[in-house]
N, C-alpha and C positions, 0 to 999 in steps of 0.2 A: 547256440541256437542253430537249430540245424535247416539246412536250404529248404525244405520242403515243409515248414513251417508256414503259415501267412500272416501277416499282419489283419487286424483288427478292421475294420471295415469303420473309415472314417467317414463322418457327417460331408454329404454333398457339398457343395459350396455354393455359393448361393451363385443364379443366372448373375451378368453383369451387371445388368440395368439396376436389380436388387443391391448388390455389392456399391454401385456407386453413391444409390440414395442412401445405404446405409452410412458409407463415409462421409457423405455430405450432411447428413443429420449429427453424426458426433464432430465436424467441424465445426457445427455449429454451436451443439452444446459446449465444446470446447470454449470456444469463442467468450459467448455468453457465463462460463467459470471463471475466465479468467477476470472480464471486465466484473464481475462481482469480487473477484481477490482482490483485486488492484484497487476499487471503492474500499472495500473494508481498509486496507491496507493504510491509505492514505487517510482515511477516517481516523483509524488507531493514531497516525502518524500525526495528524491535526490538533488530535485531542492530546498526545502527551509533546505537542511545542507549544500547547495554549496554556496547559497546567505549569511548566515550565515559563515562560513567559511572564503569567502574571505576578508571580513573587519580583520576577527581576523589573515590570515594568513600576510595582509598587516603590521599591528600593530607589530606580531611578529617578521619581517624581522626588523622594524621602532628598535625594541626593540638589536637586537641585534647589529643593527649600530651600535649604540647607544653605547651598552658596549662594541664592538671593539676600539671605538673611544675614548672611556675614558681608555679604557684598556694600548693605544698608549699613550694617553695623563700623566699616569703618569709617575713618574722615576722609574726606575728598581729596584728593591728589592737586598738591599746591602747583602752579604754572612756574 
């Protein structure tokens, strides 16, 4: 590249005032993505401990039938 070459004539940048509103509207959008990632997130995260969940709370009602009925089932415990 030889020195007497110029570079491209870049887009102005915008006045300050502009540049601040512009950062302050993508921190907001920011903001407002995240707090929708973080819902979905824990939505997903809700829905697969409650799918999960319900086989084992089935199992554990199943379990304690279970020893109620053997508990009736034996004889009493002599003194």
């Amino acid at each position: 590249m030889s020195p007497s070459k110029t570079f491209p004539d870049w887009p102005a940048s915008p006045a300050p005032a502009e540049f601040n509103r512009l950062h302050d509207e993508a921190r907001c959008l920011a903001l407002e993505l995240r707090r929708e990632a973080m819902e979905d997130f824990w939505r997903g995260a809700d829905a697969a401990f409650a799918a999960t969940l319900s086989p084992a709370q089935r199992s554990a009602s199943r379990l304690a039938q279970r020893l109620a009925r053997h508990r009736r089932s034996r004889p009493a415990p002599t003194p």
